[in-house]
C-alpha distance (Angstrom), angle and dihedral (degrees) to the residues before:
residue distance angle dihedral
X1 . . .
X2 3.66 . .
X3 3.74 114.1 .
X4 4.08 115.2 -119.1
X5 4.00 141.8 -165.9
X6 3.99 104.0 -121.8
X7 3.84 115.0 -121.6
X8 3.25 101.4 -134.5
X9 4.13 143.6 23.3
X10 3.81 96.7 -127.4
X11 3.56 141.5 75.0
X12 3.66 159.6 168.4
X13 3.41 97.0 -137.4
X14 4.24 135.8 8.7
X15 4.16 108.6 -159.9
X16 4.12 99.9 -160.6
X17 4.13 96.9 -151.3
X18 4.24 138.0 31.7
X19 3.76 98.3 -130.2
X20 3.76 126.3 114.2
X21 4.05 88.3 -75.5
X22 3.64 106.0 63.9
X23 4.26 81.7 34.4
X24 3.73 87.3 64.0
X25 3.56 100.4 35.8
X26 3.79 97.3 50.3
X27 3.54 94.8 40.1
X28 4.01 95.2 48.9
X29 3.59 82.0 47.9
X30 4.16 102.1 54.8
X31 4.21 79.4 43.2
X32 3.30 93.1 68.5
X33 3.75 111.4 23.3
X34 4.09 101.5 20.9
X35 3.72 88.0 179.4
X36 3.64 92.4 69.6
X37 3.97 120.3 116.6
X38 3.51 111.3 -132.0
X39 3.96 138.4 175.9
X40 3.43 122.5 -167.5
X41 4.49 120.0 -167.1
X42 3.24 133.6 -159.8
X43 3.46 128.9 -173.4
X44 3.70 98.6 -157.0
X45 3.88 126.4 68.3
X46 4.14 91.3 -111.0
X47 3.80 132.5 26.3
X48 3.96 127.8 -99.3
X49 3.51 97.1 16.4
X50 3.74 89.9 129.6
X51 3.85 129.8 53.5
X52 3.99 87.4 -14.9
X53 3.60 101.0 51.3
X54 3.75 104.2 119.3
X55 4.09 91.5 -119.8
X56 3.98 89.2 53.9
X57 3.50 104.8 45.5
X58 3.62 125.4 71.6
X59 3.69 93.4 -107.9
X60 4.08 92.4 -146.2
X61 3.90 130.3 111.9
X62 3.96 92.1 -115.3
X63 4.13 89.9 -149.8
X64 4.19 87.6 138.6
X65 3.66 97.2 -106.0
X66 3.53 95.3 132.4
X67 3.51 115.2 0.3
X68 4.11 114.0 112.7
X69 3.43 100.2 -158.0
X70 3.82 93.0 59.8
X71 4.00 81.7 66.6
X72 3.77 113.5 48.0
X73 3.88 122.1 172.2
X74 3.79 121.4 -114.4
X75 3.82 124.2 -130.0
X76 3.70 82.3 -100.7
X77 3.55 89.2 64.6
X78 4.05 97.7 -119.3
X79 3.88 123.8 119.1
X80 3.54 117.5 -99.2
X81 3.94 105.0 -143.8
X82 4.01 101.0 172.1
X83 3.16 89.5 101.2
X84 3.62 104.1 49.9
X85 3.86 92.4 45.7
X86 4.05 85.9 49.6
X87 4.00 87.1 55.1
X88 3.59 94.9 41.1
X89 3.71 94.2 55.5
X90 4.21 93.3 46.1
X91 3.53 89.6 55.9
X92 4.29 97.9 44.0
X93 4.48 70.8 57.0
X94 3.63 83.4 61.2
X95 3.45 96.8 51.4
X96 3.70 101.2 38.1
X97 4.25 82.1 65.0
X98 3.45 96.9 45.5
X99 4.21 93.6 56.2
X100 3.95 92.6 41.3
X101 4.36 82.8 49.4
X102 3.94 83.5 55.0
X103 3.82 96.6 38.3
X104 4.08 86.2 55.5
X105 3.72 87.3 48.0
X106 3.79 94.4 -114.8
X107 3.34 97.0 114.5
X108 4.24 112.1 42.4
X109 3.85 105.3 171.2
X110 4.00 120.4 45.3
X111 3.50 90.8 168.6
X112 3.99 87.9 61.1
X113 4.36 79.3 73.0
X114 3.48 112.2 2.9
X115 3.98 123.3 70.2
X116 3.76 133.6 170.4
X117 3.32 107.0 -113.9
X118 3.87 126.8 171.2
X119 4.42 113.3 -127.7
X120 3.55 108.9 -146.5
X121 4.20 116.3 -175.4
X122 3.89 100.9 -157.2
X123 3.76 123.3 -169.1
X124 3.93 138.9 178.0
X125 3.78 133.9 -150.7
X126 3.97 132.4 35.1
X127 3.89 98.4 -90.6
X128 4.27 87.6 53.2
X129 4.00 95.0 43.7
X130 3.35 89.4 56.2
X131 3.75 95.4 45.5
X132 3.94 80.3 53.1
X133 3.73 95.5 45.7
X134 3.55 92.3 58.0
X135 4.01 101.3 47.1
X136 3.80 89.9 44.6
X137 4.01 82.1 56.0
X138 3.68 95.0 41.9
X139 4.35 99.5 38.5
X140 4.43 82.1 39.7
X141 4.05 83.2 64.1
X142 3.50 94.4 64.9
X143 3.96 123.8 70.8
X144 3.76 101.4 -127.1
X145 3.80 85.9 57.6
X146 3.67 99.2 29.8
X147 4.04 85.3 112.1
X148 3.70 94.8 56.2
X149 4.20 112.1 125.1
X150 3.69 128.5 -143.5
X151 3.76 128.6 -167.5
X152 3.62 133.0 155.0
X153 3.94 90.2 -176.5
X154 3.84 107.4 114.5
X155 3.62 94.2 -144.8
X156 3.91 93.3 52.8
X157 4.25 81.8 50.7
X158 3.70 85.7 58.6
X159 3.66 96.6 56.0
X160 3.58 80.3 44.8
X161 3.56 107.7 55.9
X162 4.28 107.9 -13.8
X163 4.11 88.5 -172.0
X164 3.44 97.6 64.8
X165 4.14 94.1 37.2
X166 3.74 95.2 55.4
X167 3.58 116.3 125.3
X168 4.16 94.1 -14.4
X169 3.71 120.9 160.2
X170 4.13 101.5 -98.5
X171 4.24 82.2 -137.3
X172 3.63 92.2 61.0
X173 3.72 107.2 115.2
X174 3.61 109.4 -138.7
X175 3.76 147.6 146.8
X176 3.34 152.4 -156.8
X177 3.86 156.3 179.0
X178 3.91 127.6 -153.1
X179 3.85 124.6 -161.3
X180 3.56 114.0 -174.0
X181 4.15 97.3 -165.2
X182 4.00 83.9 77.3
X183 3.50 117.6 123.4
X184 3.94 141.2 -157.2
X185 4.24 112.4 -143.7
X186 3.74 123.8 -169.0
X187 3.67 95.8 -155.2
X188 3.82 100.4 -177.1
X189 3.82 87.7 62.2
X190 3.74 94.0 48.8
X191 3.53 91.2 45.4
X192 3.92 99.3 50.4
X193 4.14 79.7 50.4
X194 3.67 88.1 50.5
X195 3.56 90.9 59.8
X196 3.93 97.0 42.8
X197 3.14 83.1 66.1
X198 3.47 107.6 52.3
X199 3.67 86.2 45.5
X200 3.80 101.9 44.4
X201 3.91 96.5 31.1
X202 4.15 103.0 26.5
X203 4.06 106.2 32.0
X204 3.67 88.1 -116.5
X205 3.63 114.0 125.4
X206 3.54 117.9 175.9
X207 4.10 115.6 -117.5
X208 3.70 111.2 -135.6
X209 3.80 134.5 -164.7
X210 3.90 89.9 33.8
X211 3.61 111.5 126.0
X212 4.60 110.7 -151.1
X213 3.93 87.1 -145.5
X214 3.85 91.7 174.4
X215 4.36 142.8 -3.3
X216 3.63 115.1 -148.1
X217 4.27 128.6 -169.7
X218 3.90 102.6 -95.7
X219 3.59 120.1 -158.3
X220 3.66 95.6 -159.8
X221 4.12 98.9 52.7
X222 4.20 113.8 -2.6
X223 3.96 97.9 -88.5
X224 3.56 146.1 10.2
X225 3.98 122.3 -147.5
X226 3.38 116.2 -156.5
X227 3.77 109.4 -154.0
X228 3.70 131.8 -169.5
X229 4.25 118.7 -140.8
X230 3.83 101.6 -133.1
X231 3.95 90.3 -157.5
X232 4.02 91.7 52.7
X233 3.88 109.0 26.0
X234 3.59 85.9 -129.5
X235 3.44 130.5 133.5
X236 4.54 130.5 -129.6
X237 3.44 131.1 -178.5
X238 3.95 126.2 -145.6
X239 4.06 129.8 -162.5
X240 3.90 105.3 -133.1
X241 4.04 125.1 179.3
X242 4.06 82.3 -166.1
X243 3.57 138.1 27.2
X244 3.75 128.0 -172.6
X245 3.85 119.6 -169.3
X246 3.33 109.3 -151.8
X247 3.59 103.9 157.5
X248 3.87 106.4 136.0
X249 4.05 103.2 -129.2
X250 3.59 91.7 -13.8
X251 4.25 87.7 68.9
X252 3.83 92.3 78.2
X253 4.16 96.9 53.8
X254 3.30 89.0 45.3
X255 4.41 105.9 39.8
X256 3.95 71.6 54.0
X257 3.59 96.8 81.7
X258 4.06 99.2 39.9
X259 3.37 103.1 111.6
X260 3.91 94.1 -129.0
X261 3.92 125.1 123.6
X262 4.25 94.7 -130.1
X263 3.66 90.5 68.8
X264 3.75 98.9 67.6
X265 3.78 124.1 102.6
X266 3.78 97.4 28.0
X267 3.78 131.3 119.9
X268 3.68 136.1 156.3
X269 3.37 139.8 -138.1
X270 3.66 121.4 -139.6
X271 4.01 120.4 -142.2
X272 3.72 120.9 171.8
X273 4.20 125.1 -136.3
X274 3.50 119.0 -131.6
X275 4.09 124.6 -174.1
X276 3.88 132.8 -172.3
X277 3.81 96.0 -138.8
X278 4.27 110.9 -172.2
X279 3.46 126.5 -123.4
X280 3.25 98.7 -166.2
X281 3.96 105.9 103.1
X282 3.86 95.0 -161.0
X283 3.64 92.3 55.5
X284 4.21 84.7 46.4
X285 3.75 86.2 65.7
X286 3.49 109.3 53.9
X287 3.60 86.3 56.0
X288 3.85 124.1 83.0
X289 3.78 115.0 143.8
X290 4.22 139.8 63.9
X291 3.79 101.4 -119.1
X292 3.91 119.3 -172.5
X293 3.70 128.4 -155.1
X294 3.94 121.1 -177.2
X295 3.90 125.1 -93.2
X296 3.72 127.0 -108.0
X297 3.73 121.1 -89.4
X298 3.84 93.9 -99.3
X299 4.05 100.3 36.5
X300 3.53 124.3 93.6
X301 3.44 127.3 -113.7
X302 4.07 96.4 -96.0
X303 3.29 85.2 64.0
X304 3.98 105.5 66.6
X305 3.77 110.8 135.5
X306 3.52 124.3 -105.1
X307 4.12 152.8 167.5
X308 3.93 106.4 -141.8
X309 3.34 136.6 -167.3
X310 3.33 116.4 -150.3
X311 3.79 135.9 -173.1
X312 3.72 107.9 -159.8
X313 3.96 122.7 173.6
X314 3.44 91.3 -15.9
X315 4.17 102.4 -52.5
X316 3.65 120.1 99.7
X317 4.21 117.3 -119.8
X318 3.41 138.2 -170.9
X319 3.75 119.1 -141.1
X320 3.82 135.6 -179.9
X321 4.01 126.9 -170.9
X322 2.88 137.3 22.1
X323 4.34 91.2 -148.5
X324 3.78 114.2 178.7
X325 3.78 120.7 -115.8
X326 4.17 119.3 -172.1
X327 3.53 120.3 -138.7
X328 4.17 129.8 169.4
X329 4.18 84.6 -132.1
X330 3.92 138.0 96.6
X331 3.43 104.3 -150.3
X332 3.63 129.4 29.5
X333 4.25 85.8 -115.1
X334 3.83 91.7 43.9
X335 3.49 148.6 109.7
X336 4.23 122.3 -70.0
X337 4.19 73.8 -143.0
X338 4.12 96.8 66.4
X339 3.53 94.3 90.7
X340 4.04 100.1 42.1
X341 4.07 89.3 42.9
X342 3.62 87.5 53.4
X343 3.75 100.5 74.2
X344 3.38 127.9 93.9
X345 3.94 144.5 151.0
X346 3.74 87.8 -92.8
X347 3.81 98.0 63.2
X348 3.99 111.0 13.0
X349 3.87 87.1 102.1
X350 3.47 91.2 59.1
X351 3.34 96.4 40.4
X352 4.02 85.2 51.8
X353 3.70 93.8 54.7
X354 3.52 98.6 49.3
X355 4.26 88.6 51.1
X356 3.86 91.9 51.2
X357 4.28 100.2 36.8
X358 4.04 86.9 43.3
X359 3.84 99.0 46.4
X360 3.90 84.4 122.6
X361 3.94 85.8 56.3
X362 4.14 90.0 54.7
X363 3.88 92.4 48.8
X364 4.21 86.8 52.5
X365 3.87 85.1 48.2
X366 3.99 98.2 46.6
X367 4.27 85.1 40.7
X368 4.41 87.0 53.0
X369 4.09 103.2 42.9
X370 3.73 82.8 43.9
X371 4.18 97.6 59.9
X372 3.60 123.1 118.3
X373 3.95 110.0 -138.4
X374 3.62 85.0 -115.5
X375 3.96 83.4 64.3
X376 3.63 101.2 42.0
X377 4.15 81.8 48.1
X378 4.17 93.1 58.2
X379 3.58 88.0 49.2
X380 3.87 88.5 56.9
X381 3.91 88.9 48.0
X382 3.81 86.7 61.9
X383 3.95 73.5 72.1
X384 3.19 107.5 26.4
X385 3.87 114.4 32.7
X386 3.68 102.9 -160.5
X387 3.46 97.8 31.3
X388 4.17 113.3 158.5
X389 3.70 118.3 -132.3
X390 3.79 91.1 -144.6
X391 3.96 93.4 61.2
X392 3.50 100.6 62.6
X393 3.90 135.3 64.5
X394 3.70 131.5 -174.9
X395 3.64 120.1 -114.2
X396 3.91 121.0 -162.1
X397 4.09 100.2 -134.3
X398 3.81 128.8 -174.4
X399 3.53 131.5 -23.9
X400 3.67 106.8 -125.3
X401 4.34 124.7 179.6
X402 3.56 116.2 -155.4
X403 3.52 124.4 -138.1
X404 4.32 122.0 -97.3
X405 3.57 116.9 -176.1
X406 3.74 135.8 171.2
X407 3.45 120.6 -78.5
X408 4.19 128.2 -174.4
X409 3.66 93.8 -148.9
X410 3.50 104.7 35.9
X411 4.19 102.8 25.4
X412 4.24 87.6 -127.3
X413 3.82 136.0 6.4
X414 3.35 126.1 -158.1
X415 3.75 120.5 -132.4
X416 3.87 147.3 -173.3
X417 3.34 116.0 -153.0
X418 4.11 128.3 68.4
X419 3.92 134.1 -73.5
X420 3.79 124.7 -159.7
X421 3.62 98.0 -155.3
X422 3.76 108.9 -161.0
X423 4.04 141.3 170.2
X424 3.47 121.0 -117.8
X425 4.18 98.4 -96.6
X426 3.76 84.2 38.7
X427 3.61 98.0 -125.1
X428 3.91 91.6 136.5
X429 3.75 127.0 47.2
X430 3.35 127.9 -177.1
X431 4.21 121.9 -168.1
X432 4.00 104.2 -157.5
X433 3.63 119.9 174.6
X434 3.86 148.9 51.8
X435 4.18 120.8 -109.2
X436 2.94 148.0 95.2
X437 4.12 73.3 -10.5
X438 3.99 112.3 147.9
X439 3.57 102.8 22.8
X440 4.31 84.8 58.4
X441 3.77 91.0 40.5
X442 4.03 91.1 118.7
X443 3.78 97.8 50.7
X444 4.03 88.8 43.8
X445 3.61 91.4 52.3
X446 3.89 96.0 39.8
X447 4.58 80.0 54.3
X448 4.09 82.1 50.7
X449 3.88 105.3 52.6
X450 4.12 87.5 35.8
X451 4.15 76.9 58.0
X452 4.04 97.6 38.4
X453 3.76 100.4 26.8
X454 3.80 121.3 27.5
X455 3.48 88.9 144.3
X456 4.11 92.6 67.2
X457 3.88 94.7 52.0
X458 3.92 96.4 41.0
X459 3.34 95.2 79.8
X460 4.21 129.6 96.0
X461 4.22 82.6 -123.8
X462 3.58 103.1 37.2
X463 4.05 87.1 51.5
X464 3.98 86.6 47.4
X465 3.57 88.0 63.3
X466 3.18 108.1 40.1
X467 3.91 91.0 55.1
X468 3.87 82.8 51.7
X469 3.88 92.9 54.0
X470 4.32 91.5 41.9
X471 3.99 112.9 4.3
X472 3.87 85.4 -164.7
X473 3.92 100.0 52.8
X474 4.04 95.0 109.6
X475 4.40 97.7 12.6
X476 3.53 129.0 102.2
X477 3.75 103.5 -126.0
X478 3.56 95.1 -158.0
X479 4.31 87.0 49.1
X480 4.32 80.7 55.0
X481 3.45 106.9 31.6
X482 3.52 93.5 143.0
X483 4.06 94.2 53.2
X484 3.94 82.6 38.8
X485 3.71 89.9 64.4
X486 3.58 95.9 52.8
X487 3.16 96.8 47.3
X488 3.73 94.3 49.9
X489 4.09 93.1 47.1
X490 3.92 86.0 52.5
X491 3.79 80.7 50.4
X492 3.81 101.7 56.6
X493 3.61 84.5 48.1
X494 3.45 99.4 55.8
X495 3.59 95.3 44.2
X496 3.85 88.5 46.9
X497 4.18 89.8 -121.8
X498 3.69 109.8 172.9
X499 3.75 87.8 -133.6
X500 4.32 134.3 135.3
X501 3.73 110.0 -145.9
């Protein structure tokens, strides 16, 4: 991505970041109103080199397929599945834009980002099969998961996933289900298209090494950003009637100085992901499938264990973590300062409750920067039995900040998901937090523009096109299942998914 001088000082809309956010939001944006003037900065000399570089980001279509901690158990002991139908039906959004992208001809290669992939969720012992058991039974209920497998045979789990069944102990109790709708994304790829696009199709380059170093009230047109050029030291101002901050872990320092009431109170909490990825390409091949095993008792949900394939530019990898590092910065390329500069009077009670309610949390932290490799390695033999020390390397991944927020009970709690943090008219948005994150990108950014621009999506057109570009942006799957399923064949299609519906 080349970097450009802007043509002009004002603008519809400012996107703070080049990751898959401001991609999505910018290029939803031109789809439905092409006249729209938009400027897109990055701070860093390329795009998604951040949170949506392809060795940060979790690489997986998070549709809730095999990911435990989208399911939790009540104190009744039943499985709570809103959640997993919620996440299931933001990322069937995602997909809905990608295939009307290709049928337009924008986009001309899904395999380039999109992979079948089959999500396993694997578990051990008699208390965790039956915790298995009973959310295959209760997810199997529902259409979008009516194809969901279970099997606690081991020689079905070899068919399954061979790797992982090599030389197991034929007592071992242990279960599994398969779903074979599960996909594998390469979202730095689809992002860097993203932008081609915008550039090549919609006049809207994206402007990199320009740092947005503050946004200030302008009486004249809503804001002002004042933005620094990285190559020159020297320092530009541009008129916006919108601003999006979609920065990754650099959204929170910056939302920080908006002069806008919904900011105060929050702070983040930065935690880095670290993966042993194999270099051994014969091991690589045996491989084919995301299976997910639970999280210990003290780690948070980000954390759940799991042997990844991963297709990244092209080459397939095998990955196993994630393991949490701790670092004082934002971004991967920031400052050891982020966390310190931070703090303020607004938010250091919240940030104080979530230290002294989460003190479990900062033992599992201290316990995971502290492992040996040899450590990290015997927790990958819980997968992989005869796993060799010598084929597998850690790789530091993303730098992700998790979301704190004021609480009245507990002064702060610490959460996982995602925030869109807006004023009142809407003419700033601000995306803080980590998961499911890229593979919900559409639905997040569809929440966004019904924040910033109601007035594009009121209309009788502007609705017409946005049920073009995703048919389920304002319809209850489950109240059109039949229509869903069309639409979601004609999807795997598209996207060239090696999937049976």
């Amino acid at each position: 991505m080349k970097e450009n001088t802007p043509s002009v000082s004002s603008y519809d809309l400012i996107c703070v970041g080049g990751g898959i956010m401001s991609a999505t939001l910018a290029l939803m944006i031109k789809l439905i109103d092409p006249s729209s003037k938009i400027l897109i900065l990055e701070r860093l000399d390329k795009v998604a080199q951040e949170s949506t570089a392809a060795w940060n980001n979790a690489g997986t279509g998070h549709s809730a397929l095999c990911e435990l901690n989208y399911t939790p158990k009540k104190e009744n002991g039943e499985i709570d599945v809103s959640k997993a139908v919620s996440i299931f039906t933001q990322f069937e959004q995602s997909k809905e834009f990608w295939s009307y992208l290709i049928e337009q001809k924008l986009l001309k290669d899904p395999k380039s980002f999109i992979q079948s992939v089959t999500h396993h969720s694997w578990v051990r012992g008699k208390e965790d099969v039956a915790f298995l058991k009973k959310r295959y039974q209760e997810m199997s209920s529902h259409f979008m998961f009516e194809n969901m497998k279970f099997s606690e045979d081991q020689e079905k789990l070899k068919q399954w996933f061979p790797l992982i069944m090599q030389n197991r102990d034929p007592s071992e109790v242990m279960a599994a289900t398969r779903m074979e709708l599960g996909t594998g994304l390469d979202f730095e790829t689809l992002t860097k298209t993203y932008f081609k696009i915008l550039e090549e199709h919609f006049d809207t380059p994206v402007t990199t090494n320009h740092e947005v170093v503050d946004i200030d009230p302008n009486v004249q047109v809503e804001w002002l950003a004042k933005v620094r050029n990285l190559n020159t030291n020297e320092h530009v101002h541009y008129n916006a009637k919108h601003v999006f901050i979609g920065a990754g872990g650099g959204a929170l320092p910056l939302l920080q100085k908006v002069e806008i009431d919904e900011k105060d109170g929050y702070g983040g909490f930065p935690v880095s992901g670290e993966w042993l990825y194999c270099k051994n390409s014969e091991v690589i091949k045996k491989h084919h499938a995301k299976v997910y095993s639970k999280a210990g008792p003290d780690a948070p949900p980000m954390s759940t264990p799991h042997l990844d394939t991963r297709h990244i530019k092209g080459n397939q990898e095998l990955l196993f973590g994630p393991f949490a590092g701790f670092s004082t910065k934002f971004l991967k390329q920031g400052s050891y300062l982020d966390l310190f500069k931070s703090l303020n009077f607004d938010n250091l009670p919240s940030m104080w409750g979530v230290f002294w309610h989460n003190l479990p949390l900062t033992k599992y932290l201290i316990q995971q920067v502290s492992m040996t490799h040899e450590d990290r390695m015997n927790e990958l033999r819980v997968f992989l039995k005869d796993a060799k020390s010598d084929d597998w390397e850690l790789k530091v991944a993303g730098q992700r900040v998790q979301i704190i927020k004021e609480d009245e009970e507990e002064g702060g709690v610490l959460e996982f998901g995602t925030d869109v943090v807006h004023s009142k008219d809407g003419s700033i948005t601000a995306l803080l937090g980590a998961s499911p994150g890229a593979s919900t990108a559409v639905n997040i950014m569809l929440e966004v523009i019904q924040h910033a621009f109601p007035e594009k999506i009121e209309s009788v057109e502007a609705q017409g096109k946005l049920s073009k570009m995703i048919p389920f942006w304002n319809k209850d799957i489950i109240e059109h299942e039949i229509e869903f399923k069309k639409v979601q064949k004609k999807c795997s299609k598209l996207l060239e998914l090696d999937v049976d519906h």
